[in-house]
TORVEXVEX-578210 format. One line per 10 residues: number of its first residue (from 1); their letters; for each residue x, y, z of C-alpha. Coordinates in steps of 0.05 Angstrom, whole numbers, plus 5000, padded with zeros to 4 digits. Each point is the difference from the previous one (the first is absolute). Example, Ala and Ser with C-alpha at 12.3 -4.5 7.8 and 13.67 -1.06 7.14 Angstrom:
// TORVEXVEX-578210
1 = AS = 5246 4910 5156  5027 5069 4987
// end
This chain:
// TORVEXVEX-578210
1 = XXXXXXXXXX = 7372 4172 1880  4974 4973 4933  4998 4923 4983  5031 5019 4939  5071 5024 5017  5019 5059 5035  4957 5059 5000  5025 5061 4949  5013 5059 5044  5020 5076 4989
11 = XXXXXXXXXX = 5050 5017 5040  4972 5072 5002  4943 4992 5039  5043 4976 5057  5013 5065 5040  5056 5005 5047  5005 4929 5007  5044 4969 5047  5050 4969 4958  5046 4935 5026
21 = XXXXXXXXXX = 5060 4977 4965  5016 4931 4998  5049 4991 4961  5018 4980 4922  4950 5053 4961  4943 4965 5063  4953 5059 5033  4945 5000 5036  4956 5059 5001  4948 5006 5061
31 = XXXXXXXXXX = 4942 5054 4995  4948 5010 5043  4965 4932 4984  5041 4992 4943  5056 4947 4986  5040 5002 4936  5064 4945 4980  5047 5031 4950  5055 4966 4969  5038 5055 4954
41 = XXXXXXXXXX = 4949 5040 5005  4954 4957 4975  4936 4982 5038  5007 4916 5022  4936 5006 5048  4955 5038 5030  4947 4990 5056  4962 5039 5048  5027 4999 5083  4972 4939 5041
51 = XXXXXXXXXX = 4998 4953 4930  5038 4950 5039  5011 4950 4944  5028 5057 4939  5054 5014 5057  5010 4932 5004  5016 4994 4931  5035 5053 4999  5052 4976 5053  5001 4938 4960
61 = XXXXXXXXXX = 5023 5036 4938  5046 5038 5017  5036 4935 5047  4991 4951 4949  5031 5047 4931  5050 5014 5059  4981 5077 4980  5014 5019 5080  5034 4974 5065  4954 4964 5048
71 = XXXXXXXXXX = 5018 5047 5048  4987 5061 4957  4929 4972 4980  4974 4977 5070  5034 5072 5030  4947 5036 4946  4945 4960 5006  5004 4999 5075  5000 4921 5004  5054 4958 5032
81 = XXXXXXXXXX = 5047 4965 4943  4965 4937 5016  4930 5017 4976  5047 5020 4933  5024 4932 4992  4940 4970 5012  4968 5040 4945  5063 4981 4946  4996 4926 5029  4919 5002 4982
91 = XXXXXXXXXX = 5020 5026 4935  5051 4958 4976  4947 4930 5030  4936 5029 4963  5016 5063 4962  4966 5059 5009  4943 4966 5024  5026 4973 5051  5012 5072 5034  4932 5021 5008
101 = XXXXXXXXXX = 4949 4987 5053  4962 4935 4999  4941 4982 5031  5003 4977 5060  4974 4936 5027  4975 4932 4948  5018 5013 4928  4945 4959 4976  4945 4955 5020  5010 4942 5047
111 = XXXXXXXXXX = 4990 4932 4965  4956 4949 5028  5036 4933 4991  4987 4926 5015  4952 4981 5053  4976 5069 5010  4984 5010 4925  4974 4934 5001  4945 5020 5056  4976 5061 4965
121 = XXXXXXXXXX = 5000 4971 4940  4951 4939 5035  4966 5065 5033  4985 5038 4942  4962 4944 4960  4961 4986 5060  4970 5075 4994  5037 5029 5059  5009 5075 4983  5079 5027 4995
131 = XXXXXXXXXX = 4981 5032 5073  4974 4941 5032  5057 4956 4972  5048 5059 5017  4969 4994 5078  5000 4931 5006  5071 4990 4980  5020 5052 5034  5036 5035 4936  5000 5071 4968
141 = XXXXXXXXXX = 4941 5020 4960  5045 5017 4945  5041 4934 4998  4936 4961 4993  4980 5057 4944  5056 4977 4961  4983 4933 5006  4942 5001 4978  5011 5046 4949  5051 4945 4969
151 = XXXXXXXXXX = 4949 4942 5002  4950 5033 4970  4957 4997 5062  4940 5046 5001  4936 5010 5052  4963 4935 4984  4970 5005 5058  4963 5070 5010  4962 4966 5070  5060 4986 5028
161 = XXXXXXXXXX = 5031 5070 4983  4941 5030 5033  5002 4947 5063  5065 5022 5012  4995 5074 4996  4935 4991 5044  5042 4959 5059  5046 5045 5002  4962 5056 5037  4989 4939 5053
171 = XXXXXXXXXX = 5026 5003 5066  5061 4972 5008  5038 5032 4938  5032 4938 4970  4944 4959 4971  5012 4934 4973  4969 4984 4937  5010 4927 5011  4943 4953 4963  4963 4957 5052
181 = XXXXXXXXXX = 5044 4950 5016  5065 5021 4979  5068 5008 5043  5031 5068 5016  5067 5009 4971  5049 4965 5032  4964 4940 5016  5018 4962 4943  5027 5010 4925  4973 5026 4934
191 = XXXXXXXXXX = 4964 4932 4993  4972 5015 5067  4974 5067 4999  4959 4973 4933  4973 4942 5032  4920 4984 4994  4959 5048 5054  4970 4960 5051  4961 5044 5040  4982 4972 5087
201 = XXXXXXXXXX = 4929 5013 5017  4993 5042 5060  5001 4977 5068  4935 5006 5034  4971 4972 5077  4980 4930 4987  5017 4993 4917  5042 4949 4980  5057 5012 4966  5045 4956 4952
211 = XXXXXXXXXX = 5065 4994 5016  5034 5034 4944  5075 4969 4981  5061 5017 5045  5058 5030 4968  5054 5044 4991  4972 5036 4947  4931 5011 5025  4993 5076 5020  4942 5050 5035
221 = XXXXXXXXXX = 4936 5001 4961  4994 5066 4957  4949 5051 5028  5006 5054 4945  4921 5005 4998  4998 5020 5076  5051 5044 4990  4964 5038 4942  4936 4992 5045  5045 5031 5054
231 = XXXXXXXXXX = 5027 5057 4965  4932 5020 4983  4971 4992 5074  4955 4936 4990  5043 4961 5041  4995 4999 5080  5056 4953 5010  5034 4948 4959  4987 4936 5034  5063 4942 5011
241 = XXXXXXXXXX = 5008 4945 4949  5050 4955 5016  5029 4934 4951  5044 4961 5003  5074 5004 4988  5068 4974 5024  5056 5040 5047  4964 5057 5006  5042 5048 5041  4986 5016 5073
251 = XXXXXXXXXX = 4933 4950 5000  5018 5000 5074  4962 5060 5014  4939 4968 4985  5005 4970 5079  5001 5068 5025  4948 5035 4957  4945 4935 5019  5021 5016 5076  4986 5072 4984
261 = XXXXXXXXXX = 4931 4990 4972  4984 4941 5050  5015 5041 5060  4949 5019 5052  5022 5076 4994  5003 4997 4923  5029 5060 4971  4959 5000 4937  4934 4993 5034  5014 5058 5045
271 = XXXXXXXXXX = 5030 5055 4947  4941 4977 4951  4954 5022 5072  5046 5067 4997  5010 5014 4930  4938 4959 4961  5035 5003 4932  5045 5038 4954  4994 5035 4940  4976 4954 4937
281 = XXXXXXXXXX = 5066 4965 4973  5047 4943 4996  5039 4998 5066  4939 5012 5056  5004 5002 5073  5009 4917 5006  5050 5007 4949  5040 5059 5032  5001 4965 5065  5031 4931 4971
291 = XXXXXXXXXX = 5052 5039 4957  5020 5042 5067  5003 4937 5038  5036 4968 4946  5057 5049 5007  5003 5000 5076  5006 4932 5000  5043 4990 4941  5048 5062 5028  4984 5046 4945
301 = XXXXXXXXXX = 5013 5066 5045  4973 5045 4956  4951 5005 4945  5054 5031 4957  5023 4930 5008  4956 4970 4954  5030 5028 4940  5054 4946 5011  4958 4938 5015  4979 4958 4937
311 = XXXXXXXXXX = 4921 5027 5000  4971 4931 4964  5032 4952 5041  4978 5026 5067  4930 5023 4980  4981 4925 4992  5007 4989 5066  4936 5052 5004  4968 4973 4950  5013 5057 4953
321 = XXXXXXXXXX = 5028 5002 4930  5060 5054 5028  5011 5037 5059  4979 5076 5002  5058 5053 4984  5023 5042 5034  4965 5061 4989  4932 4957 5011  5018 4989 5070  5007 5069 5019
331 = XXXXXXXXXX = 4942 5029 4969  4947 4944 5036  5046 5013 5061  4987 5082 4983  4926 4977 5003  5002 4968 5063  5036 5065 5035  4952 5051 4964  4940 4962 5051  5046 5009 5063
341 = XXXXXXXXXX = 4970 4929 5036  5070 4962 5012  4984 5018 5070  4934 4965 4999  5037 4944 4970  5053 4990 5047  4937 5008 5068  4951 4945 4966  5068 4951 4991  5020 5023 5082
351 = XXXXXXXXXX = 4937 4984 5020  5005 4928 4971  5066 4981 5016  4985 5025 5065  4942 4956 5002  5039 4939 4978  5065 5011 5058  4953 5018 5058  5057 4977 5045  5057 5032 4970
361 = XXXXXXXXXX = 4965 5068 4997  5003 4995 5073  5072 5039 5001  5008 5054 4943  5065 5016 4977  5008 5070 4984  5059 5026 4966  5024 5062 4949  5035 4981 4932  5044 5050 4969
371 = XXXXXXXXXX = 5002 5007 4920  5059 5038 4979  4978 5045 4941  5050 5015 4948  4967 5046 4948  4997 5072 4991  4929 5022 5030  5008 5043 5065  4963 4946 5044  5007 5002 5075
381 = XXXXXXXXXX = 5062 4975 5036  5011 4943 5056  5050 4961 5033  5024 4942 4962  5033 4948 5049  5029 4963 4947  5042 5060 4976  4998 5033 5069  4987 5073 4970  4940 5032 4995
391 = XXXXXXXXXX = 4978 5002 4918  4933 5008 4958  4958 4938 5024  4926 4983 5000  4984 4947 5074  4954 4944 4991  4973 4983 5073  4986 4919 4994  4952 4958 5048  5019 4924 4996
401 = XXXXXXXXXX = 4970 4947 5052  5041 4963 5036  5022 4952 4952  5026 5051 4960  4942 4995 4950  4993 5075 4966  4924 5028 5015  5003 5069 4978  5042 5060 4973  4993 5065 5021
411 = XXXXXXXXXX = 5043 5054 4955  5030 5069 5037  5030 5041 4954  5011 5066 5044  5046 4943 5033  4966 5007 5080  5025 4964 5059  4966 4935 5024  4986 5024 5059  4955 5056 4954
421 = XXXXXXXXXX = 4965 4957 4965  4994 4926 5047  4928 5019 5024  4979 5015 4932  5025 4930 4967  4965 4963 5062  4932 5029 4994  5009 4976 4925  5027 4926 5022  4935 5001 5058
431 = XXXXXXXXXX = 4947 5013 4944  5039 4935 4970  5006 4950 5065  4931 5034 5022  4987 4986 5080  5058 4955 5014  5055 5021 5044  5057 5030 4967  5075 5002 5029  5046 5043 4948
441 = XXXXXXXXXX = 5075 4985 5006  5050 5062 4975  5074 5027 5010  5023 5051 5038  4970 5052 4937  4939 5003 5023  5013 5007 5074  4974 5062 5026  4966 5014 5067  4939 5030 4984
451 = XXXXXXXXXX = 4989 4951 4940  5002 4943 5045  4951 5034 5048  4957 5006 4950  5005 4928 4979  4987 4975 5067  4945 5043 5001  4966 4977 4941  5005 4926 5019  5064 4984 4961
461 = XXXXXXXXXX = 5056 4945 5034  5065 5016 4965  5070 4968 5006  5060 5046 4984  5071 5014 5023  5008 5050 5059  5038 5063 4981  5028 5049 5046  5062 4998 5046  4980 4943 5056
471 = XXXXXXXXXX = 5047 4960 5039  5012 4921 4986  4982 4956 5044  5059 4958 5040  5015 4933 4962  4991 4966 5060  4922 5003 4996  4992 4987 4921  4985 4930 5002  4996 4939 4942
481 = XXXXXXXXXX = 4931 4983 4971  4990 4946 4955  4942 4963 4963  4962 4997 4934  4957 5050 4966  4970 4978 4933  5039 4945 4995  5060 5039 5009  5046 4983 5052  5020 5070 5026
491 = XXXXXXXXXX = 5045 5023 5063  5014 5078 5031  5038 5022 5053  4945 5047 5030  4975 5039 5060  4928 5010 5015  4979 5065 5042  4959 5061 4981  5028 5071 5007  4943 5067 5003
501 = XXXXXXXXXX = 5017 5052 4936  4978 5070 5009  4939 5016 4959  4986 4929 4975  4989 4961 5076  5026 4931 5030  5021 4957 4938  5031 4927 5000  5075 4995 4982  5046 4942 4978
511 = XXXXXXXXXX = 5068 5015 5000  5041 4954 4949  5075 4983 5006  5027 5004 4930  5076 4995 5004  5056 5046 5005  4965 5042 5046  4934 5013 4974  4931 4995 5034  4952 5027 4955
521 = XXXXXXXXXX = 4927 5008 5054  4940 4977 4965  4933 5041 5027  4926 4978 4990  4934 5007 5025  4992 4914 4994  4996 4979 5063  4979 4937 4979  5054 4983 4952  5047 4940 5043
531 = XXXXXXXXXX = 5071 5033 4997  5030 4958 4947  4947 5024 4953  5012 5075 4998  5079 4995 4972  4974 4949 4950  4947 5044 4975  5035 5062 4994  5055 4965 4958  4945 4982 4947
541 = XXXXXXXXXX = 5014 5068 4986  5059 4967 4957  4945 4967 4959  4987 5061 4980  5080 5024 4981  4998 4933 4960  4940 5017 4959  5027 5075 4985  5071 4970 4970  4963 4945 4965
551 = XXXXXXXXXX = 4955 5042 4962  5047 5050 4982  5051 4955 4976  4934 4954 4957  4948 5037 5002  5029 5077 4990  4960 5034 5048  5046 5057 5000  4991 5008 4922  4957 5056 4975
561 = XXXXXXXXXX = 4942 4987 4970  4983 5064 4972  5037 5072 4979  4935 5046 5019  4984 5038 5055  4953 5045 5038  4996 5065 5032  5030 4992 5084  4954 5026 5049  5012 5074 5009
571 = XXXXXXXXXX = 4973 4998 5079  5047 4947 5012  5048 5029 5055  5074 4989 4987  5063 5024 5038  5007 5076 5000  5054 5024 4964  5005 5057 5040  5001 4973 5066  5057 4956 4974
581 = XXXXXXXXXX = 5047 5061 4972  4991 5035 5059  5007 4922 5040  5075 5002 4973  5012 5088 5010  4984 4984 5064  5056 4932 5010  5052 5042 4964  4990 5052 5053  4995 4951 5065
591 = XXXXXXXXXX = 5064 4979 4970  5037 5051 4998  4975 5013 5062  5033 4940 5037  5068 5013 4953  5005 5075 5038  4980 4967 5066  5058 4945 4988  5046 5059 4983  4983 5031 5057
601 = XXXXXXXXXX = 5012 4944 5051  5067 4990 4973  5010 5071 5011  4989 4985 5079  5036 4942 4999  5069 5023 4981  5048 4989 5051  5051 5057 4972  4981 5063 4955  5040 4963 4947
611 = XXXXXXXXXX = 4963 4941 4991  4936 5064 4998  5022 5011 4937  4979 4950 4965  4929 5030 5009  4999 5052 4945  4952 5049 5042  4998 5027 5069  4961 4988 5048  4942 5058 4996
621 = XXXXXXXXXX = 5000 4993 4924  4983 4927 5013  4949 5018 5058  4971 5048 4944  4994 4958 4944  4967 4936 5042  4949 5053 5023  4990 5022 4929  4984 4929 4967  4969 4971 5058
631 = XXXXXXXXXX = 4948 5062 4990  4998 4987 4922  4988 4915 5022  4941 5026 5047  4962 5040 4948  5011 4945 4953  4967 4955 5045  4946 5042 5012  4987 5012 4924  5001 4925 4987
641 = XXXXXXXXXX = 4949 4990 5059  4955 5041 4961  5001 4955 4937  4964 4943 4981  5037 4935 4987  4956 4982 4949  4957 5040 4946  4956 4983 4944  5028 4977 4941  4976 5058 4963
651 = XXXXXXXXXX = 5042 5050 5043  5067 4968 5000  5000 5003 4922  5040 4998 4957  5045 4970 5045  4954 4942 5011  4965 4997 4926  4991 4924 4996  4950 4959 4966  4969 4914 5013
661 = XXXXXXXXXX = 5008 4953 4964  4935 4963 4973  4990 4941 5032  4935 4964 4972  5048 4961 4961  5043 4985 5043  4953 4972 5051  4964 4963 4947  5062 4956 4971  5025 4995 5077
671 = XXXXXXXXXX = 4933 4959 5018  5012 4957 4943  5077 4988 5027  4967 4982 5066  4946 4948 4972  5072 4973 4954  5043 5004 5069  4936 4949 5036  4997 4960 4941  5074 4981 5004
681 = XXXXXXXXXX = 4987 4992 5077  4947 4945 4992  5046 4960 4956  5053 5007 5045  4949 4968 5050  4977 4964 4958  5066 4960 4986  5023 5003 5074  4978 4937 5012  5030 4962 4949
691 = XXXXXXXXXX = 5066 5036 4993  5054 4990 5061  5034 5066 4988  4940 5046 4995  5015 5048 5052  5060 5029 4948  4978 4976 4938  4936 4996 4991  4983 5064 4975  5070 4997 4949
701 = XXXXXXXXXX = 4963 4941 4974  4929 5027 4983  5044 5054 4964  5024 4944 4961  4931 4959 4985  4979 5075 4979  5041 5003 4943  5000 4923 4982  4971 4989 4929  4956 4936 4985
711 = XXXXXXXXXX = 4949 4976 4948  4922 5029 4996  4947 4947 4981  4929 5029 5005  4944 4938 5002  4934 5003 5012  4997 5068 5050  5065 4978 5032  5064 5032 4996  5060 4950 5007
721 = XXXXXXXXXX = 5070 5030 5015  5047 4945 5006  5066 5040 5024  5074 4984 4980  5033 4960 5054  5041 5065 5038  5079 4996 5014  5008 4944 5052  4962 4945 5022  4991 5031 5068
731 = XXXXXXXXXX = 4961 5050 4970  4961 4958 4956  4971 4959 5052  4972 5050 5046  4963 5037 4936  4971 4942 4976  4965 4989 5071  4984 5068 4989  4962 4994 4930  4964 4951 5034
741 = XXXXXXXXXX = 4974 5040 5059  4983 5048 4953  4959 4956 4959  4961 4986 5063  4977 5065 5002  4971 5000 4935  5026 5067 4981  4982 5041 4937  5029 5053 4955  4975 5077 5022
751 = XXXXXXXXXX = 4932 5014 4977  4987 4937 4954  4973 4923 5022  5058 4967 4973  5024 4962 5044  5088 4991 5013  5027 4934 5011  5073 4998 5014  5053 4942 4993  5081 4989 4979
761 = XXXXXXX = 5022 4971 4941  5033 4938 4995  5076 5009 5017  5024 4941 4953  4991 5061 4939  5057 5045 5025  5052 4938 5023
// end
């Protein structure tokens, strides 16, 4: 249709059209692709089929000159009769403008107003380029255009156009093009954000520092030139500058990254023995390891969690201008998979924790953890407890000591029993503990009479749960026992004897009364255990249960860590599929079986030929058909004799296609949850002594200190973190006795010499 007015048209050249009366001279005339308005004869408008706008104004037209009934238009137009007086009511509001199609979406321009055109005015004059300023402030490109554009602001700065287009290849994606000195937005105002740069020197072992100013407008130093040195792969690492500032979120933290770095395992000494360093950039090894600590400890579950923290705010507590995004994290973590040592990792940590405990490694807790898996890869299946079905799972087999202290991981993803894979995980924990004696405590899963012949054999104790069908032992000989085991005041109602199991040989048993009926035995091969000591040690296995629900619930340890996977195993034997079709042929036929045998016995029993007739056959058809299926049953059997249980994976599919998950991720980020999970465990002892209700609280309360926010003053190689007073005076007290046992210990911040000194700020400030 033509701007103009309505487009001339012959008539003629419309052949056979498909003409629709509407009523008062009105017709519309429909061709092919062809739509003609006539009034009289007389063409109104024309358009072409699909020109959803001319049939809009059309409708309008004709509804609004009252030409046509609503009911006749929206009947030849195919619309309802409200979509006709919504095209008059558009009409009569804007004319015939108002009937066709806008665009969708802003009509014009968003304005800048106020503050925020106040700040890129200040911004602009400075020499900030419109896509620095438009980063910074977090704004459109366009909307800081137009700003621009209206005060007459040009590039006046061509160095800082290229700085910024430089940094922005730099790890990290957001760079800040902050001047040295300057807050990040948000810190402060306009007036702020323009203040004169003061730029910290860096900290260095031994240099003395001034102590900068302490306020709330003092931000992270700007590191734009090691970003652009970086981005271009002149930079190993950026190193941590701290200064000093006021409320800092989460400075907390800082008492659990010292006891990280001060700790006689340290996890950054041993993965920079594994992995030596990363790839030229920003965010190095050190750096990845305090921001995946950071968000274990902080409850960040996932690294798509980031994305919702404040990046600035939390990235001084690292000494950093910003956290890393997002995307950064999982391509250093893509690094660390594509070298496959998480394994060596997690052994040279073992071995020094096992060091450290050389008591507690005495008893090994051994246990399987199920993760659920939820997505849509054809992975394995197991048997979840939790939802009691079997579903698509990957089993993590766990060795704790006997404190409950996590040692080591050890992934399954074809989803085997324990009693499969327990001598396996122990020759791994005995290159660990080395030539001390080893006693490993498990449930009834990994009970299996040839497994614990073997373990006897090999010079393994164990403590486990007898299984079977065995006969309890009259109450009358269960006595009481009472006394104190690690401080623990402890009492069982047991019985002391030893009973011989076929295969395995004469093993000690404790039977324990538990209530209601239940007497659970307890068999070992510690014959020098007193009695009291064997049902205290097998219920550290609860130690264990408590560490599984505690780091699901805060440290997701069920969460997935990464969407690829590999290739499963084709020589891997799994379940025959058919042995099991022919497994239920054969139970549908011993089934029918016993129905014709029941049949038949009420047959016999009948005491009159009437009650017989409830037994729709006679008594040789009966005879005849129990000899038919018991035959069919027999060669069943036979035939299922013949086949394997299990095959190789390769010959069961496609009915047992499946494919693992990768798991160098996984087991990466799960040893950094462990080192968080012992970090909060020293605190907790930490504050034991000074807190009365430890034994519940005490770990609810390092949770707490964690997040508690408190002032940075960096002076002369020392890092000061005085801490907000927490929630109740109860918990104040036992954390300041713990800033000062910390301060003892002279800790310092991973990988640097400066040196953390903790304290609490004065209460009279908040009352």
């Amino acid at each position: 249709m033509s701007d103009e007015g309505p487009e001339l048209v012959n008539l003629d050249t419309l052949v056979n059209p498909e003409v629709r009366v509407l009523g008062r001279g009105a017709v519309l005339r429909c061709a092919d692709t062809r739509r003609v308005l006539t009034l009289w004869g007389l063409p109104l408008v024309a358009w072409e089929a699909g020109d959803a706008g001319a049939q809009r104004l059309a409708m309008a037209l004709l509804d609004h000159q009252r030409l046509a009934p609503q009911g006749a238009i929206a009947a030849a137009f195919g619309v309802t009769r409200v979509t006709v007086w919504r095209a008059s009511r558009a009409w009569e509001k804007e004319g015939p403008a108002g009937v066709l199609p806008k665009k969708p979406g802003p009509k014009e321009p968003r304005v800048a107003k106020g503050r925020c055109r106040a700040q890129i005015v200040a911004l602009g004059k400075k020499g900030f380029s419109r896509r620095a300023v438009a980063r910074r402030l977090c704004l459109a490109p366009d909307t800081v255009n137009q700003v621009f554009l209206q005060e007459g602001l040009g590039r006046k700065a061509a160095g800082a156009e290229l700085f910024a287009e430089a940094a922005d290849g730099a790890e990290g994606g957001e760079v800040s093009c902050l001047e040295p000195g300057e807050a990040p937005p948000g810190t402060g105002g306009a007036e702020a954000a323009c203040s004169q740069p003061q730029e910290p020197a860096p900290l260095a072992a031994g240099a003395e520092v001034p102590a900068p100013e302490v306020g709330p407008g003092d931000g992270a130093p700007a590191r734009d030139l090691e970003r652009v040195l970086a981005a271009n792969g002149l930079l190993e690492e950026a190193q941590p500058e701290f200064v000093s500032g006021q409320e800092v979120p989460a400075a907390g933290v800082l008492m659990a990254l010292g006891l990280a770095a001060e700790a006689k395992t340290s996890l950054f000494q041993a993965a920079e023995g594994v992995y030596g360093r990363l790839r030229p950039g920003f965010y190095g090894l050190r750096n990845l390891l305090c921001v995946l600590l950071l968000m274990a400890l902080l409850r960040i579950r996932r690294t798509e969690g980031l994305a919702s923290r404040a990046p600035q705010p939390l990235g001084r507590l690292l000494g950093l201008d910003r956290l890393p995004e997002v995307k950064t994290v999982r391509r250093k973590l893509n690094e660390i998979a594509a070298r496959g040592k998480a394994t060596l990792l997690m052994a040279a940590m073992a071995d020094g924790w096992a060091a450290e405990m050389k008591d507690a490694v005495g008893f090994l807790l051994v246990d399987g953890h199920v993760r659920v898996y939820s997505g849509a890869r054809p992975i394995p299946k197991a048997y979840a407890t939790r939802r009691r079905m079997a579903t698509r799972a990957i089993t993590d087999y766990w060795v704790n000591d006997e404190a409950g202290m996590p040692l080591f991981v050890v992934t399954a993803p074809t989803n085997p029993a324990l009693s499969q894979v327990l001598l396996d995980i122990l020759a791994e924990a005995k290159s660990h503990v080395g030539d001390r004696p080893i006693t490993v405590i498990f449930d009834r899963g990994g009970w299996k009479l040839n497994v614990l012949r073997q373990l006897r054999k090999a010079g393994y104790h164990f403590l486990t749960y007898r299984r079977g069908k065995f006969r309890p032992y009259p109450r009358e000989r269960l006595t009481l026992h009472e006394g104190t085991i690690d401080g623990r005041k402890v009492a069982y109602t047991l019985f002391d004897t030893h009973v011989r199991i076929r295969g395995v040989g004469r093993l000690r048993c404790v039977a324990v009364e538990r209530g209601a009926g239940k007497q659970p035995h307890i068999v070992t091969t510690r014959e020098d255990l007193p009695t009291l000591a064997i049902p205290y040690h097998i219920s550290g296995r609860w130690r264990q249960e408590n560490f599984f629900k505690y780091g699901i619930e805060h440290f997701a340890l069920d969460a997935l860590v990464s969407y690829k996977t590999q290739p499963d195993d084709p020589t891997r034997l799994v379940p025959n599929p058919a042995w099991r079709a022919l497994s239920r042929r054969r139970g549908k036929a011993r089934a029918e079986l016993k129905a014709l045998e029941a049949a038949l016995g009420r047959l016999e029993a009948a005491p009159t030929p009437a009650a017989a007739k409830s037994v729709p056959f006679s008594r040789q058809e009966l005879l005849a058909k129990i000899e038919k299926k018991r035959t069919q049953a027999l060669r069943l059997w036979a035939r299922l004799k013949a086949l394997p249980h299990q095959v190789p994976l390769h010959q069961a599919a496609p009915t047992h296609a499946t494919v693992l998950l990768e798991d160098e991720r996984k087991r990466f980020t799960d040893l950094v949850k462990i080192v968080a999970y012992r970090i909060e465990t020293e605190l907790a002892g930490l504050l034991a002594p000074h807190y009365r209700r430890a034994p519940d609280e005490a770990r609810a309360l390092v949770r707490e200190l964690l997040q508690t926010p408190g002032d940075l003053e960096v002076t002369h190689g020392t890092l000061i973190v005085r801490l907000r007073p927490l929630s109740a005076p109860r918990h104040t007290a036992p954390v300041a006795a713990l800033c000062e046992t910390l301060n003892r210990r002279q800790l310092h911040y991973p990988g640097t010499e400066l040196l953390l000194k903790f304290a609490l700020k004065d209460e009279s400030c908040y009352t």
